[in-house]
Structures are given as structure tokens and as C-alpha cells.
C-alpha positions as CSV (number, residue, x, y, z in Angstrom):
1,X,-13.1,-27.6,-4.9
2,X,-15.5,-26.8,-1.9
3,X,-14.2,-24.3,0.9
4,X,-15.1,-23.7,4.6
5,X,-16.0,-20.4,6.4
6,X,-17.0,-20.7,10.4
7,X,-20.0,-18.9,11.3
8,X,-20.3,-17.6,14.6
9,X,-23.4,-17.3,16.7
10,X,-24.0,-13.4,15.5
11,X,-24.1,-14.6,11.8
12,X,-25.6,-18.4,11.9
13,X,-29.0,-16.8,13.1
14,X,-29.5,-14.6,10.2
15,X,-28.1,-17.0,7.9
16,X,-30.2,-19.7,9.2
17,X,-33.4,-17.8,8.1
18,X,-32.1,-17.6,4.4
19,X,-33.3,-19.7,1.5
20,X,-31.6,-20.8,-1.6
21,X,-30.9,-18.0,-3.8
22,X,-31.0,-15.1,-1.5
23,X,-28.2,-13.0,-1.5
24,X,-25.8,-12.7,1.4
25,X,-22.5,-10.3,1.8
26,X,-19.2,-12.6,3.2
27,X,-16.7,-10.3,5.1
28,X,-13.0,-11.6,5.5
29,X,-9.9,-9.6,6.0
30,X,-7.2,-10.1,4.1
31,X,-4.1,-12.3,5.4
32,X,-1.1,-10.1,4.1
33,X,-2.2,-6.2,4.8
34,X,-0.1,-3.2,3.0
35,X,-1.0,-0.3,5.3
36,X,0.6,2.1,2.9
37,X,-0.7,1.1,0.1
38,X,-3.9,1.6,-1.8
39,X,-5.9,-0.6,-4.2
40,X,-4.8,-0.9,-8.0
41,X,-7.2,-3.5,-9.3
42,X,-8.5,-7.4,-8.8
43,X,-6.9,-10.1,-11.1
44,X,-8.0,-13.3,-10.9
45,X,-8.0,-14.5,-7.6
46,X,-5.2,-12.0,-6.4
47,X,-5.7,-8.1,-5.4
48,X,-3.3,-5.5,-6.6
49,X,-2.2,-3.3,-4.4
50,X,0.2,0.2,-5.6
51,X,1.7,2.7,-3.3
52,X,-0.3,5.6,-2.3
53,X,2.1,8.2,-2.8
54,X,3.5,7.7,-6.1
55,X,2.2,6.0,-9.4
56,X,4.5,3.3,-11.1
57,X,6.2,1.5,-8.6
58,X,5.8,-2.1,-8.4
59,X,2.8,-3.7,-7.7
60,X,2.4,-6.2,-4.9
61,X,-0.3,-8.7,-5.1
62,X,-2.5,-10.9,-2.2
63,X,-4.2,-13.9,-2.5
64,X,-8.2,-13.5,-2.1
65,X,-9.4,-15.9,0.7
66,X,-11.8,-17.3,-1.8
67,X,-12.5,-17.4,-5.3
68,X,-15.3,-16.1,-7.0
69,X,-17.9,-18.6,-8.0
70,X,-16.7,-21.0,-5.6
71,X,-18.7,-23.3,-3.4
72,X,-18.4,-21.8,0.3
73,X,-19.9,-24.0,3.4
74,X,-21.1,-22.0,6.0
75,X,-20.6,-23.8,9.6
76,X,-22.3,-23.4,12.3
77,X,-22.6,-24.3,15.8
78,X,-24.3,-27.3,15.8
79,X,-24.9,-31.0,17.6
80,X,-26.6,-34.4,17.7
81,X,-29.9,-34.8,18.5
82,X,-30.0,-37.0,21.4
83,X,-26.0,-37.4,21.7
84,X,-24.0,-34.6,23.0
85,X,-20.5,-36.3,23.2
86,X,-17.8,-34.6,21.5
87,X,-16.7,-37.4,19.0
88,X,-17.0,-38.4,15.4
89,X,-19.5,-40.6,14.2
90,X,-21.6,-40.5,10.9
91,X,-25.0,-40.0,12.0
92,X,-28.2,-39.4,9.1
93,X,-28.3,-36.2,8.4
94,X,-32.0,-35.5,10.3
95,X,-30.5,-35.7,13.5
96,X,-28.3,-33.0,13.3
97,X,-29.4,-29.9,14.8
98,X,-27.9,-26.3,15.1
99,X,-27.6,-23.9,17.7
100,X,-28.8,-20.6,15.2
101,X,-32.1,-22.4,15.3
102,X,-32.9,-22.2,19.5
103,X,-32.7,-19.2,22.0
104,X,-31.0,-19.6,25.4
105,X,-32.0,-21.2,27.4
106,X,-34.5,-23.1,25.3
107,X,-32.0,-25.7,24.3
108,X,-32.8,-29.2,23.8
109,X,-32.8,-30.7,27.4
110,X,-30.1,-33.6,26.3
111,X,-27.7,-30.9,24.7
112,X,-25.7,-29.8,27.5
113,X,-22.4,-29.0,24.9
114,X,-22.5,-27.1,21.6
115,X,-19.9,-28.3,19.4
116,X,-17.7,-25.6,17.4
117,X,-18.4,-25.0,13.5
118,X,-14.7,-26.0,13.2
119,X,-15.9,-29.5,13.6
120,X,-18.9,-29.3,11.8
121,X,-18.6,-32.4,8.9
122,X,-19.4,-31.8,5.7
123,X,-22.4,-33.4,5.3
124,X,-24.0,-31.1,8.1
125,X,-23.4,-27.7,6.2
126,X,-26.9,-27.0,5.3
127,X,-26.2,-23.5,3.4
128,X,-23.7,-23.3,1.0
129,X,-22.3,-19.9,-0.9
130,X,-21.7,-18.9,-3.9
131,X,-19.7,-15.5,-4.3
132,X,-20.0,-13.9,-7.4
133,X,-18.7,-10.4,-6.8
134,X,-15.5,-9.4,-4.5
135,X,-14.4,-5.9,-4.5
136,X,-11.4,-5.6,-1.9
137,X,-11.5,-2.0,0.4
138,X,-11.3,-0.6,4.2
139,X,-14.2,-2.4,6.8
140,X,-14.4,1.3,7.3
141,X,-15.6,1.8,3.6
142,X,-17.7,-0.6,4.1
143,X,-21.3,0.6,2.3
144,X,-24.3,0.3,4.8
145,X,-25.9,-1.5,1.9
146,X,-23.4,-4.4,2.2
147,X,-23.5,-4.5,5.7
148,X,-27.3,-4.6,5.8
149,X,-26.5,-7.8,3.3
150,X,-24.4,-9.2,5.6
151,X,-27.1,-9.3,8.5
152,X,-26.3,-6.8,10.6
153,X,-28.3,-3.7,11.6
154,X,-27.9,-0.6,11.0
155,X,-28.2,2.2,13.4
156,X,-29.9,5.1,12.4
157,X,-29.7,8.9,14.2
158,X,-32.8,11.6,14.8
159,X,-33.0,12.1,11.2
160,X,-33.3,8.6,10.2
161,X,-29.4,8.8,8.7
162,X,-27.3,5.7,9.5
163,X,-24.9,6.4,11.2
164,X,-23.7,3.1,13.1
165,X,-24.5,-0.8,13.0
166,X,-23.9,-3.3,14.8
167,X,-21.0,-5.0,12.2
168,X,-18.2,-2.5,14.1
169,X,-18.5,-4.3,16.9
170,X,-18.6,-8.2,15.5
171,X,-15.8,-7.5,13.5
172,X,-13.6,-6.3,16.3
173,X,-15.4,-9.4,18.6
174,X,-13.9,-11.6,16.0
175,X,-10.9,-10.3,14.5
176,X,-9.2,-7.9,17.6
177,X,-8.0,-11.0,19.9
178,X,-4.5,-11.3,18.8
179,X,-4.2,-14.7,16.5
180,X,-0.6,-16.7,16.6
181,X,1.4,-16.5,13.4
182,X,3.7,-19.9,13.4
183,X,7.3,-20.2,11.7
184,X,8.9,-23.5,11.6
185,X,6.0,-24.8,13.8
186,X,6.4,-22.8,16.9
187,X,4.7,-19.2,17.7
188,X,6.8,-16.2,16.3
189,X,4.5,-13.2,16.6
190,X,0.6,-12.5,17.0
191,X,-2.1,-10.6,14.3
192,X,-4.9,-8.5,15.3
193,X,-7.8,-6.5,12.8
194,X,-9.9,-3.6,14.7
195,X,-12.3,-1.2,13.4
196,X,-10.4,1.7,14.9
197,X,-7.4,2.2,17.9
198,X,-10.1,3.2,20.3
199,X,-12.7,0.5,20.0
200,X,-9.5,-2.2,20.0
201,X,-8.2,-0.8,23.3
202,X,-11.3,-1.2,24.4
203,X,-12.6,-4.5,23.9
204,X,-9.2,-6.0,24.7
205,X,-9.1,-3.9,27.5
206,X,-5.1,-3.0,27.1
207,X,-5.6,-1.4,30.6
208,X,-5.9,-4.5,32.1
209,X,-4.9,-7.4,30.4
210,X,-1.7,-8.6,31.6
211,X,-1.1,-10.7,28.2
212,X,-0.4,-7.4,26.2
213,X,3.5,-5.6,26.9
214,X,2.6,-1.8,26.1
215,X,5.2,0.9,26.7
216,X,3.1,3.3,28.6
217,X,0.8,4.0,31.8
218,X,-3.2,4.0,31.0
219,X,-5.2,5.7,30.7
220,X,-3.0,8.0,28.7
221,X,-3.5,5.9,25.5
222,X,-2.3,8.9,23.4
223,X,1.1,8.1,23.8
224,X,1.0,4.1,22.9
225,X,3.7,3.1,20.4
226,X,1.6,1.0,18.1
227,X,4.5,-0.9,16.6
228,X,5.4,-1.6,19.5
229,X,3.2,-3.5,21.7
230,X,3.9,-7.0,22.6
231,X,1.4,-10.2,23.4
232,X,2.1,-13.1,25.2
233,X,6.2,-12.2,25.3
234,X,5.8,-12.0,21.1
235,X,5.7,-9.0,18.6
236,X,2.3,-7.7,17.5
237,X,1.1,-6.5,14.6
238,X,-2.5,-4.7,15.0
239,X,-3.9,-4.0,11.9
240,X,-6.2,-0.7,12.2
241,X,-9.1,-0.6,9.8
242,X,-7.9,-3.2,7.5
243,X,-8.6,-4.1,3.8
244,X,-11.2,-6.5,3.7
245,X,-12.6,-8.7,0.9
246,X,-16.2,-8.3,0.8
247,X,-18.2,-11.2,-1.2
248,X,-22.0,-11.0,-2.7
249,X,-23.4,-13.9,-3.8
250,X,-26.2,-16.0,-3.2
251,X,-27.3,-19.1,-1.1
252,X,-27.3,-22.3,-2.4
């Protein structure tokens, strides 16, 4: 069976300069979080999680978003050479092109839309991957080693320590904007994933953004009831420095 995983802009150029075999790091947080929990051990294609304050209680277990040694495409933003309408048609492959592969604004004068990796067919995916590790732990545990994998950069101080990277803030570009959660096909709440409380409030700038129902008046963001902040009319569940699957494999 052969899965999908959307690349934005931030990963596709990296990826594009990779060749089959090299290793890459896959980062995706995991759908059912237990904030209170810690990590017991990785069965199959399940994580076990056991309470962090006591030993022998249940264990509860999550689904990994992929499993290992399976055949991931990687998406990208991409079009048709020559034809930038936004409808399906089963061109050769040679006249597919992909956004990763030009710097704005030298674009290819008759693009004038990029279409999403969402869209992207099958026979387009030009990298495919192949994770053959997953260990499951906080984005903030992250190791600058896997980061580095993943193609991001790492930001080193005065005595050439890392201390940053550039991951922090792609992860909360693409995973703080509250995401609808359906029940019986309509909306019932929303899900966010941020590094840290600071860094969401930020980039979703809570100070502003009308969407967001917060019990408080900024800037005094000490105060904000977490559990208790609203989006669009509907409960929200932000999830602060979540447990993430993180993949190593290689290209294919």
C-alpha cells in the first residue's frame, strides 16, 4: 500500500535536491495526544503510551501515521508545463514541473497558478520514502541531528553551540492554525500543535484575531485559560509541544 505526505514549499526545496538513497527525517504529530502521559514503548504500528505518575496502569495505545517500511510519496507544489488550468488531465510525465525547482519571481512565464500538493497525481511524485526507523517523543526533544536530516538549519550561538533552527518555526507555520475536527459530518471542535504557548500566541496573533474566543484582555497573556479558548464559536484543543513521530529513512 503506497501513502501520501504534502510537502510544503519550506520542505520540497531541500527535498528536491536529494537523490535516491539519501536519508531524510519525516516529522508528523500524532492525531490522538495524551498530555499526561509518557512514552511506554512502539508495537507494531501503534505507540504505547503509560501514565507519568504511576507505573501499572493501563496502557493506551495510538496509531502511527505511517508504517515503517512503507512507500511514502512526497508532494509537492507543482504544475503543467505550458497549461496552468486547474483541471485533471493525464499529461506524460516530462511536462510536469514543480515549484521547489524555481525562485520567485523566476517562474515559468505561462504558470501564473501553482497547484497544491494535495492534487498532485500519483504519477507526478517524483521522490518517494521509505521510513525505516520511528521513535515517537516531544518536537521539543527533537535531536538537532534529526532536524538537520529533516532540512532545516540550525542556529548556532558565539560559541558555535546550537541553540535554535529554523524547524520551531515551520512546525508552528504548519501545525498552529486551528484544523476542524468533524463528528457526524459537520464541525464539532478545532486542533492546534505549537512549539511552545508563547510562539503559538504569537504567530496566531491571539491579540488580534477575532476568530479565537479567549477569556482575558491582552497583552496579559499570563492569565489565558488554556482549556478554554474557543475558535470560530467551537472548543479548542491546543496541543503544547506535542508528541511527534519522527521517521528516518531513505529516498527512493
Amino acid at each position: 500500500m503506497n501513502y501520501r505526505y504534502n510537502l510544503d514549499q519550506t520542505q520540497a526545496r531541500p527535498v528536491a535536491t536529494l537523490k535516491k538513497g539519501d536519508q531524510w527525517v519525516m516529522v508528523v504529530p500524532l492525531k490522538e495526544q495524551y498530555d499526561a502521559y509518557k512514552v511506554h514503548s512502539i508495537k507494531g504500528d501503534y505507540v504505547l503510551f503509560e501514565p507519568t505518575d504511576y507505573k501499572g496502569a493501563i496502557l493506551l495505545s495510538v496509531k502511527l501515521p505511517f508504517p515503517l517500511n512503507a512507500r511514502v510519496g512526497l508532494r509537492e507544489t507543482w504544475n503543467l508545463m505550458g497549461d496552468s488550468r486547474v483541471t485533471t488531465i493525464q499529461p506524460m510525465r516530462s511536462t510536469y514541473i514543480y515549484k521547489a525547482n524555481y525562485k520567485f519571481p523566476n517562474f515559468p512565464a505561462d504558470i501564473d497558478k501553482w497547484r497544491p500538493p494535495s492534487s498532485m497525481p500519483t504519477e507526478a511524485i517524483r521522490h518517494w520514502f521509505k521510513p525505516t526507523e520511528v521513535r515517537v517523543d516531544r518536537v521539543q526533544d527533537m535531536t538537532y541531528d534529526e532536524i538537520e536530516l529533516a532540512g532545516f538549519d540550525i542556529i548556532f550561538n558565539e560559541y558555535h553551540q546550537p541553540v535554535d533552527s529554523t524547524f520551531r518555526q515551520w512546525f508552528n507555520k504548519r501545525y498552529s492554525t486551528p484544523r476542524p475536527v468533524k463528528e457526524n459530518g459537520e464541525v464539532a471542535r478545532y486542533e492546534a500543535y505549537a512549539w511552545d504557548r508563547m510562539s503559538f500566541i504569537e504567530f496566531n496573533k491571539l491579540d488580534v484575531n477575532r476568530n479565537y474566543e479567549i477569556a482575558y484582555e491582552p497583552p496579559d497573556y499570563t492569565e489565558v485559560n488554556w482549556d478554554g479558548i474557543g475558535y470560530k464559536h467551537k472548543p479548542l484543543t491546543i496541543h503544547i509541544d506535542p508528541y511527534v513521530a519522527i521517521y528516518t529513512g531513505e529516498i527512493e
